[in-house]
Structures are given as C-alpha cells and as structure tokens.
C-alpha positions in Angstrom: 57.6 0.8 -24.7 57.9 -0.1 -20.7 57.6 4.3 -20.2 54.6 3.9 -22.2 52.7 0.9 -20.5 54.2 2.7 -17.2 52.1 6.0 -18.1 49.0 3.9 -19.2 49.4 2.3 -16.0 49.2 5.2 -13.9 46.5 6.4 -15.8 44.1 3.7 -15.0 45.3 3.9 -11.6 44.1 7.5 -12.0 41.0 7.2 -13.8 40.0 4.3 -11.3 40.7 6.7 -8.0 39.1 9.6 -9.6 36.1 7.8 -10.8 35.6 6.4 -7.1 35.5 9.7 -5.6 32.9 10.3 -8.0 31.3 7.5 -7.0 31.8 8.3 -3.0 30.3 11.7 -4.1 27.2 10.7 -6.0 27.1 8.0 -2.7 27.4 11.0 -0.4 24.3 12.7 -2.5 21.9 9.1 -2.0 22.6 9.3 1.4 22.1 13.1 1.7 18.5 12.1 0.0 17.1 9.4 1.9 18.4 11.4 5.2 16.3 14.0 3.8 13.5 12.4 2.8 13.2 10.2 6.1 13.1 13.9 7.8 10.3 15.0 5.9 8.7 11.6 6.5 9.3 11.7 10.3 8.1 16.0 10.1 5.2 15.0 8.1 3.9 12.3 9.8 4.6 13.9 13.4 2.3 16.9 12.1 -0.6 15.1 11.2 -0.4 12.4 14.3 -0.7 15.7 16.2 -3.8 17.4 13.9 -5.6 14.4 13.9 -5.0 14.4 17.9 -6.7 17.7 18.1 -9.3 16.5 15.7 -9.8 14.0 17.6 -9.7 16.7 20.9 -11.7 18.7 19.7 -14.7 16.5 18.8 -14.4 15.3 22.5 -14.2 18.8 23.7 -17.9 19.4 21.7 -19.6 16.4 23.6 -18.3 17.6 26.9 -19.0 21.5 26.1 -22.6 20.6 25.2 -23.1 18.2 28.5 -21.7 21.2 30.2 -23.9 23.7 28.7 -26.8 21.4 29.5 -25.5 21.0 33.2 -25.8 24.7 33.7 -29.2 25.0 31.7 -30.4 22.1 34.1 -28.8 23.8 37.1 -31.5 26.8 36.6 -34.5 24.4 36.6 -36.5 24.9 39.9 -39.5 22.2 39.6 -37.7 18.9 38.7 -41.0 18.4 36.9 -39.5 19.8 33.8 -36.5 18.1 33.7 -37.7 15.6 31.4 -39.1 18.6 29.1 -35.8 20.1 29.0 -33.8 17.2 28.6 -36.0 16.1 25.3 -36.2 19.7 24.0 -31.8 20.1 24.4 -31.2 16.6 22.8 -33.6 17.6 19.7 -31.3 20.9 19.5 -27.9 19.0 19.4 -27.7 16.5 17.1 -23.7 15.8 17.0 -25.2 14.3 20.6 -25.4 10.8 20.0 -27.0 10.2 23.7 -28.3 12.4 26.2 -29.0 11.2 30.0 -30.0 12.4 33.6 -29.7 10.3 36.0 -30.2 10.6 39.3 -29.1 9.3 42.9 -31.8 7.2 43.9 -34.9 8.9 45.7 -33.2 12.2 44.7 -35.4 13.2 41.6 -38.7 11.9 43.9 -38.4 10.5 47.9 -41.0 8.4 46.2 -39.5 7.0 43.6 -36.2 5.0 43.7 -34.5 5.4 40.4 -35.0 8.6 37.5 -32.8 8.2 34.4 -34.6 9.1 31.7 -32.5 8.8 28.4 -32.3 9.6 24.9 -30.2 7.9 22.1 -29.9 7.9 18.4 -26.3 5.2 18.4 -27.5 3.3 15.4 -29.3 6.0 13.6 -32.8 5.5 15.1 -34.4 7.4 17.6 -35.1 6.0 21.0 -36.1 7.0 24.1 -36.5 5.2 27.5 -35.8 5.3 31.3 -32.8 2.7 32.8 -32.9 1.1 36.4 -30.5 -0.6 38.4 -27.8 1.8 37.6 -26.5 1.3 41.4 -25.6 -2.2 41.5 -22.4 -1.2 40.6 -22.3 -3.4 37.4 -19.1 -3.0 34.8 -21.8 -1.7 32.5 -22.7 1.5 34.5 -19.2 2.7 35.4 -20.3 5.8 33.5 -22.6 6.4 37.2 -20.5 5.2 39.6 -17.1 6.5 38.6 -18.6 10.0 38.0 -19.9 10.3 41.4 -17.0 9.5 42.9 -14.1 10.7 40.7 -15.9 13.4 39.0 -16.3 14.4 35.3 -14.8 11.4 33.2 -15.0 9.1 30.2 -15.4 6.0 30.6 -13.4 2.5 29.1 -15.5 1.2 26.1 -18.2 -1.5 26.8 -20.5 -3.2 24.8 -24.2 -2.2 24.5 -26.6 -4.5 23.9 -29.5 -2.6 22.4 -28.2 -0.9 19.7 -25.1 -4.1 19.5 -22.1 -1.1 19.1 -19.4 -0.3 21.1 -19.5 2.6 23.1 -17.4 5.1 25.5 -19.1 7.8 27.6 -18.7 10.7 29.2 -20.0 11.7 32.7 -20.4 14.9 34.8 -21.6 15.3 38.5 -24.5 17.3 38.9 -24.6 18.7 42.2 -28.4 20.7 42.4 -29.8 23.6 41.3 -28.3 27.5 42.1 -30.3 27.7 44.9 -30.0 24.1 46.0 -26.4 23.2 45.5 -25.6 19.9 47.6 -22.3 19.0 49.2 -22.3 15.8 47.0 -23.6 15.0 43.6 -27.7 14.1 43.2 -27.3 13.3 39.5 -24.9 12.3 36.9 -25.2 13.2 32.9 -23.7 11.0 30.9 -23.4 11.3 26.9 -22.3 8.5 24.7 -20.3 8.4 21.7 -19.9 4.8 19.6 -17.0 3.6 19.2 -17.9 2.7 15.4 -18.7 6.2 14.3 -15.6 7.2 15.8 -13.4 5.0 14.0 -15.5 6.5 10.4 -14.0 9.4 11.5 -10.6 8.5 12.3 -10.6 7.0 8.4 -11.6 10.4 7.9 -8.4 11.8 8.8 -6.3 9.0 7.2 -3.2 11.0 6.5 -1.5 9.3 3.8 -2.6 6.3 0.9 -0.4 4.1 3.5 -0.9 4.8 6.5 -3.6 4.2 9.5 -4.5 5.3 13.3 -5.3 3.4 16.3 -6.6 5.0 19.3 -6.1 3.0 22.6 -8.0 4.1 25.6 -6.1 5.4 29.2 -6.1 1.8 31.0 -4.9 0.2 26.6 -8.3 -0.8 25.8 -8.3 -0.6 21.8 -11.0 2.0 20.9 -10.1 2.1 17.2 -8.9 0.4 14.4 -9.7 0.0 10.9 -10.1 -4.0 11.4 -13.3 -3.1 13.8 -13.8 -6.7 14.8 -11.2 -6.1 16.7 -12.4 -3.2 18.7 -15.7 -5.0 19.3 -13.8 -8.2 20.9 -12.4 -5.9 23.3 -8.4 -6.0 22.4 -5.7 -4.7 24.8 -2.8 -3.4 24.1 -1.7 -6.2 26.3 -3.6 -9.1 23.8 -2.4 -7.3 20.7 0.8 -7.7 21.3 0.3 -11.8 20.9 -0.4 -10.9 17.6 2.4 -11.0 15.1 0.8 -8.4 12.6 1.0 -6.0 16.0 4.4 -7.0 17.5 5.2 -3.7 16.5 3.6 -2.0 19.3 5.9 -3.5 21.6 9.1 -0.7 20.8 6.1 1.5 21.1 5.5 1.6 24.7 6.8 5.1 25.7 3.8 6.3 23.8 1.5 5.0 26.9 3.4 6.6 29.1 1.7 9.8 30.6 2.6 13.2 29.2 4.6 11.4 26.5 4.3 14.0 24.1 4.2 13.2 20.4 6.9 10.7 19.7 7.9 9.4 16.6 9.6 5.4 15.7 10.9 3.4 12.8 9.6 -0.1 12.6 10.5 -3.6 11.7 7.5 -5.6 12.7 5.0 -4.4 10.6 3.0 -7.3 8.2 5.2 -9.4 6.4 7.8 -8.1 7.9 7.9 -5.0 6.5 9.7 -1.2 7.2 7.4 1.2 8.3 7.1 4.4 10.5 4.8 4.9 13.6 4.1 8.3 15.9 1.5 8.5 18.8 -0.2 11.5 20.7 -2.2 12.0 23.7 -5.5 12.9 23.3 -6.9 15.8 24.9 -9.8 15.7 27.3 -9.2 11.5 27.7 -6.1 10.7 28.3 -6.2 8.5 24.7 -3.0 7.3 22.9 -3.4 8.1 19.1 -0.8 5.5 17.4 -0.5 6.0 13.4 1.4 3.6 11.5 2.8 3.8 7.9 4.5 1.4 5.5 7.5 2.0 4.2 6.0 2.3 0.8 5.1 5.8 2.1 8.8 7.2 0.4 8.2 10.7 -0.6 10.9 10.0 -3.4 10.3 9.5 -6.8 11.1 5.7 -6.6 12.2 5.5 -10.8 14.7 9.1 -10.4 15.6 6.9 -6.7 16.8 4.0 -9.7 18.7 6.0 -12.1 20.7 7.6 -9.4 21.2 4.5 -7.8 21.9 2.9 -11.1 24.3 6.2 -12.2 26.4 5.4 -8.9 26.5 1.6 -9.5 28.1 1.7 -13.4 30.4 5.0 -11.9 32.0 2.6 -9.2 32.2 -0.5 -11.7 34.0 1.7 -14.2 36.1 2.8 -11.7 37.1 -0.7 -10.1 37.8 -2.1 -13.4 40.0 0.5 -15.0 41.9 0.2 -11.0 42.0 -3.4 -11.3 43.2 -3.7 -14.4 46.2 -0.6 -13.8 46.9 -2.8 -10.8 47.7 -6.0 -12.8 48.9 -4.7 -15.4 46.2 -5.9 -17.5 45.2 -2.9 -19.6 46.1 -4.7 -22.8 44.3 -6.9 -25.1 47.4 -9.7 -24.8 48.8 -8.7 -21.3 45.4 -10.0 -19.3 45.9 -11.8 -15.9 43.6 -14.5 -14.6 43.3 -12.0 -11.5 41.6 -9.4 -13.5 39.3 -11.8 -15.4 38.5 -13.4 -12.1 37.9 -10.0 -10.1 36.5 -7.9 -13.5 34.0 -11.2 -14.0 32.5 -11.2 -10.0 32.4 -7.1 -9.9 30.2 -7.7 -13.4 27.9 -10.5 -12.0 27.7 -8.6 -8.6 26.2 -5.4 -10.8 23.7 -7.6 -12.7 22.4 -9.2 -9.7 22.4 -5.1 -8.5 20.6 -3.9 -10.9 18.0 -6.9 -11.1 17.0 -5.8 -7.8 16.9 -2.4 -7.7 14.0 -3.4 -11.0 12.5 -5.2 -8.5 12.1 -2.9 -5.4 12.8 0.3 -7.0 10.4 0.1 -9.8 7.0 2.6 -10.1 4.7 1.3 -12.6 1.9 3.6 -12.6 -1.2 3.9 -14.4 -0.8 6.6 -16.4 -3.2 9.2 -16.3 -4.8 8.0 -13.4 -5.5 9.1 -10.3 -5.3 6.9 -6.8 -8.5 7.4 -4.3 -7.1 5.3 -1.6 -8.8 7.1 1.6 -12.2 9.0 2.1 -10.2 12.7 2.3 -9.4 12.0 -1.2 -12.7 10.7 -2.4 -14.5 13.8 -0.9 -11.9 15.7 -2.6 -12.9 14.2 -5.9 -16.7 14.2 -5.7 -16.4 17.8 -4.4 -14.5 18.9 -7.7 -16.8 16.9 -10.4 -19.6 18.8 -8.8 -17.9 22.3 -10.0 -17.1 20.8 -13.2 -20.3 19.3 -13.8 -21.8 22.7 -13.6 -19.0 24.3 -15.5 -20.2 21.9 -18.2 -23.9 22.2 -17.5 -24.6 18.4 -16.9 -27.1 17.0 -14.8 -26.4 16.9 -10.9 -24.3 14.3 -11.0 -25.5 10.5 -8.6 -22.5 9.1 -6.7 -23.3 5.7 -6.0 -20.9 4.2 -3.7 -19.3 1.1 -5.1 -17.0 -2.0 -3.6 -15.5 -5.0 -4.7 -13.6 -8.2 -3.5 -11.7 -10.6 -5.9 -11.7 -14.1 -4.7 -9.3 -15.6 -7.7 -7.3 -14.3 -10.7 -5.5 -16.3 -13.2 -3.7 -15.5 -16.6 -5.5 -17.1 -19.4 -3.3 -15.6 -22.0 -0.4 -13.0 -22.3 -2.9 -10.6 -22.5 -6.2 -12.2 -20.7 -6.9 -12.8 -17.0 -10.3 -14.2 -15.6 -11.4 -12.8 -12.5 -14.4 -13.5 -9.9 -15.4 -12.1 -7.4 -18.4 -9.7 -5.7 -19.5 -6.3 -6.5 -21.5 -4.4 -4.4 -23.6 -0.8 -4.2 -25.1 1.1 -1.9 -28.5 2.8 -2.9 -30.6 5.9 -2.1 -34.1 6.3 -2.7 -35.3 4.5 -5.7 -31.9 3.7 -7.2 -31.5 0.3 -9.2 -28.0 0.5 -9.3 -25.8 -2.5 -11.6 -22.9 -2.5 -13.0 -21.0 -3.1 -16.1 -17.5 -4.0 -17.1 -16.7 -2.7 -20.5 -13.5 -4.2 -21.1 -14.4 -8.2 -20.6 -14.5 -10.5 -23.6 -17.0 -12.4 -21.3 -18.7 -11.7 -18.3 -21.7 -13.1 -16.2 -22.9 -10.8 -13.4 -25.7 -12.1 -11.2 -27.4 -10.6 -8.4 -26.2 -12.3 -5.3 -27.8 -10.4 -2.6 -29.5 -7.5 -0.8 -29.6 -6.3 2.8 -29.1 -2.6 4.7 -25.6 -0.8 5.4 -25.1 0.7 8.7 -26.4 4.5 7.5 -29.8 2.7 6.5 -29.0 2.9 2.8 -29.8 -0.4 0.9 -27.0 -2.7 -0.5 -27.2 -4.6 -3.4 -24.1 -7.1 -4.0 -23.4 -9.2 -7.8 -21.3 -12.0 -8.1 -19.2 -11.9 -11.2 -17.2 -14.1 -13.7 -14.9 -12.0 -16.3 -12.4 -12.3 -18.8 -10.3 -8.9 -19.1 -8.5 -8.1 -22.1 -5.5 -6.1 -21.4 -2.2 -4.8 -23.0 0.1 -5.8 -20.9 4.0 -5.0 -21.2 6.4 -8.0 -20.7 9.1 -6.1 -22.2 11.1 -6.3 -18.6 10.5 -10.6 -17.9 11.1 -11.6 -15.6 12.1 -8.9 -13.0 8.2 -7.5 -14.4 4.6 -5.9 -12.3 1.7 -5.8 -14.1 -1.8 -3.1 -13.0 -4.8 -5.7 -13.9 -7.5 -3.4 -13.5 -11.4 -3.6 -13.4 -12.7 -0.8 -14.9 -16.5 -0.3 -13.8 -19.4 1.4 -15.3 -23.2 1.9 -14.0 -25.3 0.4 -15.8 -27.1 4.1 -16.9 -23.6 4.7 -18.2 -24.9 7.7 -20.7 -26.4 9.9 -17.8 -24.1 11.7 -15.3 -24.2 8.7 -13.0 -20.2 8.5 -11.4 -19.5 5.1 -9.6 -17.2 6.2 -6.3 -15.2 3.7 -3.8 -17.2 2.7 -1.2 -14.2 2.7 1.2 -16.3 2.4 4.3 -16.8 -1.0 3.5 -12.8 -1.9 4.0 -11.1 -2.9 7.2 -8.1 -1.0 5.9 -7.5 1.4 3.2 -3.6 0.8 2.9 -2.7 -0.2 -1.1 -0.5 -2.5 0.1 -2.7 -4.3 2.4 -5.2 -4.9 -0.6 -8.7 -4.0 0.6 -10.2 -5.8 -2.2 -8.7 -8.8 -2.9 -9.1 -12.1 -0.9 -6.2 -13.0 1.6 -6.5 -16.0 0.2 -6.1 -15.5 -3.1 -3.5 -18.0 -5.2 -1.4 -16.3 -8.0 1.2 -19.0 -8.3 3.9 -17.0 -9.7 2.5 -13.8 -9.2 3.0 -11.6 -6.0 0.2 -9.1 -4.7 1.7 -6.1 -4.4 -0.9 -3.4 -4.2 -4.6 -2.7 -4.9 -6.4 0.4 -4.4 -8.9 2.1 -6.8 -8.3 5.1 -9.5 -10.2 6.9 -12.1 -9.4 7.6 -15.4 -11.0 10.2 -17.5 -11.6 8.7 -20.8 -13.4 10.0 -23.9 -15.6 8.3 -26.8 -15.9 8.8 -30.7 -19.3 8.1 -30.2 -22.5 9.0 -28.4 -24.1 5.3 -28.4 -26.9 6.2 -30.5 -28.0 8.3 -27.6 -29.4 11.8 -27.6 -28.2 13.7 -24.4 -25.0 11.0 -23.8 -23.1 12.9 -21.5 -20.0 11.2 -21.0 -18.4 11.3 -24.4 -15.8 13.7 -23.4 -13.5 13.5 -20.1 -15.8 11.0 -18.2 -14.2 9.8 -14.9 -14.8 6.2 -15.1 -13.6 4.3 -11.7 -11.9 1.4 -11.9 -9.9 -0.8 -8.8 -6.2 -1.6 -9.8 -4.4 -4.6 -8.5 -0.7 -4.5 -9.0 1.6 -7.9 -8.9 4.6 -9.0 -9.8 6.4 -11.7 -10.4 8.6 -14.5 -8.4 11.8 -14.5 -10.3 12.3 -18.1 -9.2 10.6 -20.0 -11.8 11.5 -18.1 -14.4 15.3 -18.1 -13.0 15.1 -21.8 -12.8 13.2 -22.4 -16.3 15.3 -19.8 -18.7 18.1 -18.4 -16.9 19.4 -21.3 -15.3 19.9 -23.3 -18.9 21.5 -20.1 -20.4 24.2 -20.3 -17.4 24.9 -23.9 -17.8 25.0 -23.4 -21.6 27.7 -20.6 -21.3 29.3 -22.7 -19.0 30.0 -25.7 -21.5 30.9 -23.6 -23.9 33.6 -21.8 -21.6 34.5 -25.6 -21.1 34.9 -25.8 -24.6 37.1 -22.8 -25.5 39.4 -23.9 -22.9 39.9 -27.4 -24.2 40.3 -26.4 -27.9 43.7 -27.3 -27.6 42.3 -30.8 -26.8 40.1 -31.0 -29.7 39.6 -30.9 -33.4 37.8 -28.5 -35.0 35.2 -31.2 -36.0 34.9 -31.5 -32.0 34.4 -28.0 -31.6 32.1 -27.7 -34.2 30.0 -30.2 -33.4 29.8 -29.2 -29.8 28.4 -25.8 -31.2 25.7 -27.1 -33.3 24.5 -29.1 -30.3 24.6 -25.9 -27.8 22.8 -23.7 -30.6 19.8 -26.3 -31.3 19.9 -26.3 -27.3 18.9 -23.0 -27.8 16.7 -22.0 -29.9 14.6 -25.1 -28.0 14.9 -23.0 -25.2 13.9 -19.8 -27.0 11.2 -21.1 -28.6 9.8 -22.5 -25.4 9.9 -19.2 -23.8 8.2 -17.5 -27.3 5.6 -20.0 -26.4 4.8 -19.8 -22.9 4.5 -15.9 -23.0 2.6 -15.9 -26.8 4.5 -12.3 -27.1 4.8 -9.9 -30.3 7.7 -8.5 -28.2 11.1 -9.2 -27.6 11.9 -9.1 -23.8 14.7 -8.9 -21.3 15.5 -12.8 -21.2 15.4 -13.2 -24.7 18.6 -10.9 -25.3 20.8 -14.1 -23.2 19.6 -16.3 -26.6 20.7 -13.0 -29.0 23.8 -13.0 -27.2 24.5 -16.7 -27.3 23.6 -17.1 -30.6 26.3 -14.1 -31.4 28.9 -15.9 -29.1 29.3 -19.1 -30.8 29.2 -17.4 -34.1 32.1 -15.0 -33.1 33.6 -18.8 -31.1 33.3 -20.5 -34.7 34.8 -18.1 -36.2 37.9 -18.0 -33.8 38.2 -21.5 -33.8 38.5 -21.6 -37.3 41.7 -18.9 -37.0 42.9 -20.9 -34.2 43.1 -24.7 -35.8 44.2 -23.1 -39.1 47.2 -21.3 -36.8 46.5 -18.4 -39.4 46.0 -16.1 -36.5 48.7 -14.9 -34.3 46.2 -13.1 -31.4 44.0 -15.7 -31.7 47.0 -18.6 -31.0 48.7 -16.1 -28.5 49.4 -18.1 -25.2 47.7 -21.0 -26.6 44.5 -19.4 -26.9 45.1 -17.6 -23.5 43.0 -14.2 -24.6 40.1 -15.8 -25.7 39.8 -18.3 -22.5 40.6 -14.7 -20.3 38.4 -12.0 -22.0 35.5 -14.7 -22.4 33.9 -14.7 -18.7 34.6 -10.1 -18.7 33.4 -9.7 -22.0 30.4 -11.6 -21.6 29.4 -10.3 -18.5 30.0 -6.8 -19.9 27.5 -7.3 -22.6 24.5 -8.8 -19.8 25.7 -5.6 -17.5 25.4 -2.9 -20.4 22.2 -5.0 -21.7 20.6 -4.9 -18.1 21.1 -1.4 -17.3 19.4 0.0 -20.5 16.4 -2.8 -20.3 15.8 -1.2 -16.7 17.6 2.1 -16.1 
C-alpha cells in the first residue's frame, strides 16, 4: 500500500511540474503576443504620424508653391499699375488660397503714397477684399511683414484675427523688384494665410485610428491644433498645457520639440483618467511644426475575447497544476489523507482564480454590436457615404441626401431591466430647402421639440430638437454583475421611406475618440453604471413591410445610423448587496460543520432552515431588483447554497446516526477539510464557463 501511495505521489508531483511547463509555455506564447502586437502598434502608429506629417507637408508646400509662383508672375510686371489686376485675377485662379496679399515698403509701390497692401481673403467662407495700413508699427499682429523682411521667407506663430474672429498662421516671402529692377533689399512682402480652424478639419481628416488624435504645436510650442479648438483659440503653450492634468503626458514628450528629432515613438501613463496609451511626433516639413498623435490604450490590435480565453486557458492550466503539486507534496491526494495545508493553500489558489477571472470579464471583455459597423472618424464616414452611392446605383434608388446628424445626451437612467429614458439634443445640418427631423423608432415614448436654429461654420443651416425617450431594449444580464450593456439610439429622418441616410456629423465633436464619448455630457450621472465608450454605427436592417407606401425604398438592407453608448457596471454595490451575504452565509455554515460535534442534530438542523430562508430572501430580492426571465451569474451562489446544505443535511444525518464511517472519520475531519476546496472549485469551474 505505502509503494502504491509512493507512486501516486510522484505522479502528482509529475503531473503538477509537467502541467506548469505547460503553463510557462502557453505564458511564453501571451507574452510573445502582446510583444507582437505592441510592435505593430508602435510600426503602425509611427507610419501614419509620419504620412499625416507629409500631409500635413505637403498642403504647406501648395501655399508656398503658389506664393512663389505668384512671386515670379509679379516679378515680370513692369507698370506697378497692374499689380492690383494681377493680384485679383491669381487669387480668383487659386482657390486652395485662403488669402492673398502684396504689401509693400512704404512709398515703394508710389513715392506718393505711404502704405500699398492690397489684400484678398475668403478665411470664413466670404469673400472680401480691402487694403491694410500701419503694417510698420511693428505690432505682434504683423510679424508676417516684419519678420519676412528681415529673416526672409517664413510662417509665422498663430495670432488672432479680428475680422473674420479665426485663428490664423501665415506665410511670407520677400519680394525684391522686378527682373529688370531687382533691389539689394526687399520692396514688398506676400503673405498668404491659412486658419488655424480649417486646418485642424483637416487634421480630423487624417485621424488614424477610432482612438487616436493629433496635435500640431508650432516652432516657438504655440498649440496650432487640437481637436478641443477652444483651446487653440486661447492661445495654449506647450508650456500652459502642461498645467493641465489631462496633458501631463506631454511632459516625457519633450525630445519631440527638439530640432531634427525625427519621428519618435513613447508609451504613456498620463493620459485621462489615468489611462495607458501610446504617443509618436514628427516634424513638419516647410515649418518647423511638431506633429504629436496620441492613442488610448484601447487601440489593442488583439482580438480582446480570443486575448480572454488564452488568458483564461493559462490560468485553469497553472491551477490544475499547483493543486495536483500541492496535494503530491502533502500527501494529500486521498479523500481521507487531506492536510489542513492543502485545504488552506488549494482554497486561496481557488479564490485567487475567481477574483482572476472576474477581472479579466471586466477589462478583457468585447461586447459588440453585432452586425454593425463603427463610424468613429470622418476617413471612415467618407468611406461609407462613398460606397452607398455605388450601391444605391447598383440598386437603382434615388441619389441618395446625407444629412449630417449630431447628438449629446445630458442624462440616462434605467427604468426597467429592459427600459432606459434618455434626454438630450439632436441636431442637423441642412442644404438648400431641406426640412430635416428626426425620428426614433424604437421609443415607447418620445417628445421631440424644436429647440433651435442658427448657421454652421460652412454656411449650411442648423436645426437642433430637444428630446425626451423611453428606449426599449433587450438587454443581456446573463454575466451580473461583472456586465456592459450598448444602449443605443437608433435614428431615422423623418422622410424615412425615400433614400434620405442620416450620417455623423463628427465636425461638430471636440474629439472623436470612443472612449472620450463625443456625445454624452461630462457630466452625466449613472450611479452604478460606468461610461465606457460611445461612438456611432449603422446597422443595415430590413422590413416585412413597405408602410403602405408605393416607392418605400428602404425595405431591404437600409443603413439606419444609430449612436451607441457602452457602460458597465461598478461591481461594488452589487459585491456589497449579493455577494457579500452569500460569503457571510457560507461562512456560518463552515462554522457550523465544524461545531457538529458540539451540537445536536436539532441544532444543526435548525441552523439550516434559518441559512436557507436567509436565502431565498436574498434570491428573491435580486429576482426583484433585476425583473429578469434569465438566470444570471450571481444567482448560481444561491443554486450552489441551496445544494450545499442539502448535501450538509444529509451528512449530518450519517454523522449523528454514527452510521457512516467516512463521514465520522477524524471526527468529521473530511468534511470540515474538503468544504472550503470543494466549494471554491464549484465557483471557479462555474465562473470560467459563465465568462470564458
């Protein structure tokens, strides 16, 4: 018998080692993964921080090619008579020019006439033209003069102006006389101005991923752009930014601003709410600009629910393995030969697993909608209208209207298990004689009113609705509490049965990041709820019916947008509320089983009947609160209870008959050691299948 329990010994000495090195290889393989997927980050982000550089470059390179072309064109003008001519007639032929401008040294253009600066601008979208004095007081405000003169061709810092209220930068060449008349120093400069705004439309442009963003900072740190704009237009510094704790990032950032830094790339800590993130800057050509582009950490190429089960795989593999060790080492691999060492260690391993796995549901958990698809940055939205045009004449539907659409929810609260009320603003922008209005299908109630009306910044007209609504929703509670719901708003235009498609209006948003949630209120309370994410989608859906309507044309495969805010929730009430009883309820009855030899049966018994009306009080409360047709994760602690003190009856009523010999062994000794393993066993095993 001893050669035997010597050979099982060594075997689950064996089977332990042998299922560690598994472990330390599937370990080996996680490791292998993230390395590899944090290259592809860093090579992915790297290459676009340096396209959208040269994007950036190149559109710089366009102004100053065309000042320079009209340099030379000016250069072959012999009667300064026609400069104006020639100045209107080049600015009507170039209209990426946003402002055109000679202006020359006083009593230069006439010995008459002390100041000629003729200039042309369209900044805000209106066309204006006028002549500017007092360019040579040496004011902050024409640096684009005096700094050209003496330094030569340059852009400027950014500076406010007033006229068209925008933020602008400039660029300024020397001009140094006709071919035939070429001064020793410069008679004139011509400047060209770009706004600040228009550039930071483009820069959203070349957002790179759904979570990332760029900021450009001028030579001397000036912020030029940013997707919070206010910012730009209250003239930020590096310098000022760094006071700010959503930017105290910037400050492991500061080999970017040195000069020929190259592209460089960084892992942060000290992005919002102290989140992980990645960051890579760039010089800009032409400027002398730092390009800085930031990303969450959110931006994990990784599949994050394959990232679980791995991670999940690994986790039972090294349990396994530790118990089977553990128990070879103390000789506890027998149902009567347990030592307090192994129920001790085998219970902690157990409980350290549960609490593993419950967070790896929480931060390695994708709940997608399915059959959706995300539109969280203009590339993608173009993307998307760009394609419904091909299939809209694939499927010989009208030209389709895109009316641009935004929203911002001020509050959110659960009604029901299934019903949240909402309110917020809704807003379109219009073209021509468009109505515009909008409808959401999926409310059991809803009030939209009109709330007002202006002009956007391209001159189209807004129209904005304030709305109350009560969604109806199928929501899965299957995983409380470690659960995220997707509440979404599905929109429709009111002309719903014509080819009218609703599409984000994502100019409207400071920043386009999911996890920054461009429209939902900072301020919004959720109590137990966490915001998570929002970001719009579309969904293609189809109808049984037409609506009574001759010429429907969205019946079949309509794109219908809808803006998706994902939350989750605190595990702290609920911990407190349900899990906390269950644990002090296990506990007593632990306290129990070990003073059986104490007590009568009747004692037992009654001490049982009390713990299981505990119960199902408890159960039913949480039945309640949650008004659920499902069973979920917490309710499996009340399953197992109730089929713990049925199994603890029934070995009580072995152990005061003495009619069992296990049962009495060691005076009750295998109950009291294999209750705390066996029970945390069960949780493990039932944990890892609700959320493997």
């Amino acid at each position: 018998m001893s050669k035997v329990s010597e050979v099982v010994r060594i075997l689950c000495i064996g089977v332990g080692i042998a299922g560690l090195v598994w472990a330390g290889v599937l370990v080996t393989h996680l490791v292998h993964l993230f390395a590899e997927n944090q290259r592809q980050i860093e090579q992915q982000l790297l290459e676009k921080t340096d396209s959208t550089a040269d994007e950036i470059g190149d559109k710089l390179e366009l102004v100053m090619q065309q000042v320079h072309q009209f340099r030379d064109r000016l250069a072959q003008v012999e009667d300064r008579r026609q400069v104006p001519k020639l100045l209107s007639q080049y600015y009507q032929q170039t209209p990426q020019l946003a402002s055109l401008n000679v202006t020359y040294v006083p009593y230069e253009f006439d010995g008459k006439q002390r100041y000629f600066s003729r200039y042309f601008e369209r900044l805000s979208g209106i066309e204006r033209d006028f002549n500017i004095t007092d360019y040579d007081t040496g004011g902050a405000e024409f640096s684009w003069y005096s700094r050209a003169l003496a330094e030569g061709p340059m852009w400027t810092e950014p500076y406010f102006e007033p006229l068209n209220n925008v933020v602008i930068t400039t660029y300024s060449v020397p001009f140094y006389g006709t071919k035939d008349a070429v001064s020793e120093r410069p008679i004139a400069v011509i400047p060209s101005d770009i706004s600040l705004e228009h550039l930071n439309t483009d820069l959203k442009k070349m957002q790179v991923e759904t979570t990332g963003y760029g900021m450009l900072f001028s030579k001397e740190g000036r912020l030029i752009s940013h997707p919070i704009f206010d910012l730009v237009r209250k003239g930020q510094t590096r310098g000022s930014l760094l006071h700010n704790p959503d930017f105290a990032f910037l400050a492991s950032l500061s080999a970017c601003f040195a000069p020929e830094s190259g592209t460089r790339f960084f892992r942060l800590d000290g992005l919002k709410g102290g989140a992980q993130g990645y960051a890579a800057c760039e010089k800009v050509a032409h400027a002398d600009w730092t390009l800085v582009t930031v990303f969450s950490g959110e931006s994990l190429v990784l599949d994050v629910n394959d990232v679980r089960r791995q991670v999940l795989l690994t986790l039972t593999v090294a349990l396994a393995s530790l118990l089977m060790l553990i128990a070879g080492v103390t000789r506890s691999y027998r149902l009567v030969s347990i030592r307090w060492q192994f129920s001790a260690l085998a219970s902690l391993l157990l409980a350290l697993g549960i609490a593993g796995v419950w967070w790896l549901a929480m931060d390695f958990y994708s709940n997608e909608v399915e059959g959706s698809v995300p539109v969280s940055n203009i590339s993608e939205r173009e993307a998307f209208i760009d394609t419904y045009h091909f299939q809209s004449e694939a499927m010989r539907l009208d030209e389709p209207v895109f009316i641009p659409t935004g929203i911002m929810v001020q509050s959110m609260e659960f009604k029901s298990a299934n019903n949240v009320y909402l309110t917020g603003y809704v807003w379109q922008k219009l073209s021509g004689d468009q109505q515009g209005g909008v409808l959401m299908p999926e409310a059991v109630s809803a009030s939209i009113t009109e709330a007002y009306e202006g002009l956007a910044t391209d001159g189209r007209r807004v129209k904005g609705w304030y709305f109350e609504a009560q969604l109806r929703q199928p929501f899965d509670y299957s995983k409380y509490p470690f659960d995220d719901k997707n509440v979404w708003i599905r929109l429709w235009p009111t002309k719903f049965y014509s080819n009218t498609v609703l599409v984000p209006d994502l100019e409207s948003y400071d920043q386009l990041t999911p996890s920054f949630n461009p429209g939902v209120d900072s301020e919004l309370m959720l109590n137990e709820w966490k915001l998570l994410a929002g970001e719009f989608r579309y969904l293609d859906h189809s109808y049984k019916s037409n609506f009574g309507l001759a010429g429907y044309q969205g019946q079949g495969e309509f794109p219908e947008l809808f803006y998706n805010i994902r939350i989750e929730r605190y595990f702290l009430s609920p911990f407190v509320t349900t899990l906390l009883p269950v644990i002090v309820i296990v506990s007593l009855l632990f306290a129990a089983v070990v003073n059986m030899s104490e007590s009568s049966m009747e004692e037992f018994r009654n001490h049982c009947t009390a713990l299981i009306f505990t119960i199902l009080l408890a159960h039913y409360s949480i039945r309640e609160r949650l008004a659920l047709a499902e069973v979920v994760y917490f309710e499996y602690f009340y399953f197992l209870l109730y089929v713990v003190i049925s199994l603890l009856l029934v070995v009580s009523h072995f152990y005061y008959r003495g009619s069992s010999a296990m049962v009495n062994y060691g005076g009750n000794k295998i109950t009291v050691m294999w209750y705390w393993p066996t029970l945390c066993a069960v949780v493990y095993v039932m944990t890892l299948v609700t959320y493997w």
